[in-house]
Backbone as a ProteinNet text record, in pm:
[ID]
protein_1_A
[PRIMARY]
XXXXXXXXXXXXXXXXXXXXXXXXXXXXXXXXXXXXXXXXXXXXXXXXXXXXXXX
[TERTIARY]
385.9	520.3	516.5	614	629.5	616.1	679.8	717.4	554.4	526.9	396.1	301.3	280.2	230.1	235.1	386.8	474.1	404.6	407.6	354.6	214	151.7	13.6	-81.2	30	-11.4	73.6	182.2	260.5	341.2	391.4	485.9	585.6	724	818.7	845.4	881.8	909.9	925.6	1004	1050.4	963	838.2	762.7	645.1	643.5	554.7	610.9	738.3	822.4	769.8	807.9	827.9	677.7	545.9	435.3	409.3	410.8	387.8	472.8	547.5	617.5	589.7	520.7	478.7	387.4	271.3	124.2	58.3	-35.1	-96.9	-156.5	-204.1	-296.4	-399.8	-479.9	-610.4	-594.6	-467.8	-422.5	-331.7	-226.1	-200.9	-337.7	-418	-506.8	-550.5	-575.2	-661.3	-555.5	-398.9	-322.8	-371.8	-345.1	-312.4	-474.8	-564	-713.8	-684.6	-603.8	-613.1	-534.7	-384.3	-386.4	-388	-464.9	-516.7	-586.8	-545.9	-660.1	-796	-788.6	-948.7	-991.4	-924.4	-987.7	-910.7	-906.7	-841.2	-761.3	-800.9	-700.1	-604.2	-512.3	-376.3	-332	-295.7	-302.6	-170.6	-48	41.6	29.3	58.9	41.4	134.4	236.1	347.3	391.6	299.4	300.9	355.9	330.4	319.6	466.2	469.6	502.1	438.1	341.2	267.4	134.6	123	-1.5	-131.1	-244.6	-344.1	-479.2	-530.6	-648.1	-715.7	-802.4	-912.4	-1011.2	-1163.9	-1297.9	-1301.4
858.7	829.5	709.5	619.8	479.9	562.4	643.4	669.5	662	797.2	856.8	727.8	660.1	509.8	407.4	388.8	309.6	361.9	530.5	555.1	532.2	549.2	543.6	389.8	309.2	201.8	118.8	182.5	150.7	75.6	48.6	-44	10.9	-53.2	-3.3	18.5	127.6	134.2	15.4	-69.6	-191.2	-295.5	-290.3	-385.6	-334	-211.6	-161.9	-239.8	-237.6	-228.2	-425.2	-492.4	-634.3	-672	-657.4	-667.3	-651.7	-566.7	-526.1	-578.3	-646.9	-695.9	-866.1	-944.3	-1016.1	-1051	-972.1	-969.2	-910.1	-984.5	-966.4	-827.4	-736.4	-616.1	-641.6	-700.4	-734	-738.1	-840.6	-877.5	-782.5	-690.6	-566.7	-458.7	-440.2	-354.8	-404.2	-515.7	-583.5	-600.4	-641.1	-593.5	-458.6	-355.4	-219.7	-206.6	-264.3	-196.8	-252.5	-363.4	-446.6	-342.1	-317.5	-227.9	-72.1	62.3	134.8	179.7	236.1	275.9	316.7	408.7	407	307.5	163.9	57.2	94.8	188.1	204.3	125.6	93.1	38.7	97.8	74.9	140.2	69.7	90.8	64.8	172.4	79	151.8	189.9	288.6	305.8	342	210	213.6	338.3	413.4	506.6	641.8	673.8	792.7	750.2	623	580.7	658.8	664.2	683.4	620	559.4	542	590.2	531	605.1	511.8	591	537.7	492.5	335.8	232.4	211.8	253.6	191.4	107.1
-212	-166.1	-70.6	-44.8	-21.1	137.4	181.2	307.2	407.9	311.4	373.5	381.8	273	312.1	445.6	435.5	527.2	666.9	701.1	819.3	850.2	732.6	725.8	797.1	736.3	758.4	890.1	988.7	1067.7	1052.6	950.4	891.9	826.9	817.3	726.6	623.6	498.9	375.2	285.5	333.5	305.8	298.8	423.2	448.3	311.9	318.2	191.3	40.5	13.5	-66.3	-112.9	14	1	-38.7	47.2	48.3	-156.1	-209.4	-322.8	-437.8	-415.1	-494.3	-480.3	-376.2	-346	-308.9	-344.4	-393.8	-469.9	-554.4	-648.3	-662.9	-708.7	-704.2	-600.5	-616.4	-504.9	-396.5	-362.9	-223.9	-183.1	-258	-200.5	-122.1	-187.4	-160.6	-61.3	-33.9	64.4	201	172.8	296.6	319.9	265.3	266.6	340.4	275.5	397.5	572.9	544.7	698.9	790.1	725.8	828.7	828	746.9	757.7	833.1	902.5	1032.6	973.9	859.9	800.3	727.9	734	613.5	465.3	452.3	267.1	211.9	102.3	-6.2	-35.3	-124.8	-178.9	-276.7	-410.2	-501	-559.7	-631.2	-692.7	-844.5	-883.6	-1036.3	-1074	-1171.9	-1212.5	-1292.8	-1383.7	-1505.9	-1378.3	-1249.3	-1197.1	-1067.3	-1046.1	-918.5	-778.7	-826.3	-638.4	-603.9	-509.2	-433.7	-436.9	-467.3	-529.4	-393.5	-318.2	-247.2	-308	-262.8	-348.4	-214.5	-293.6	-204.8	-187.9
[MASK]
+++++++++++++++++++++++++++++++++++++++++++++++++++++++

């Protein structure tokens, strides 16, 4: 869920929303490790619409 993300990463739904729609797969994941407090990736999978953790 976009939300649980959004908190995860201290940022807004929206900022989740914009980020991903304006970066590539790689460079999503690679925002999404910067600000993760554990480092993790995040990676959307259009077929399910939810967020899936990346090493």
């Amino acid at each position: 869920m976009e939300e649980g993300l959004a908190s995860r990463l201290g940022v807004s739904q929206e900022t989740v929303r914009e980020q991903l729609l304006k970066l590539h797969p790689p460079l999503f994941v690679a925002w999404c490790k910067g600000k993760d407090k554990s480092g993790m990736g995040w990676k959307f999978n259009e077929n399910t619409g939810l967020y899936h953790p990346v090493s």
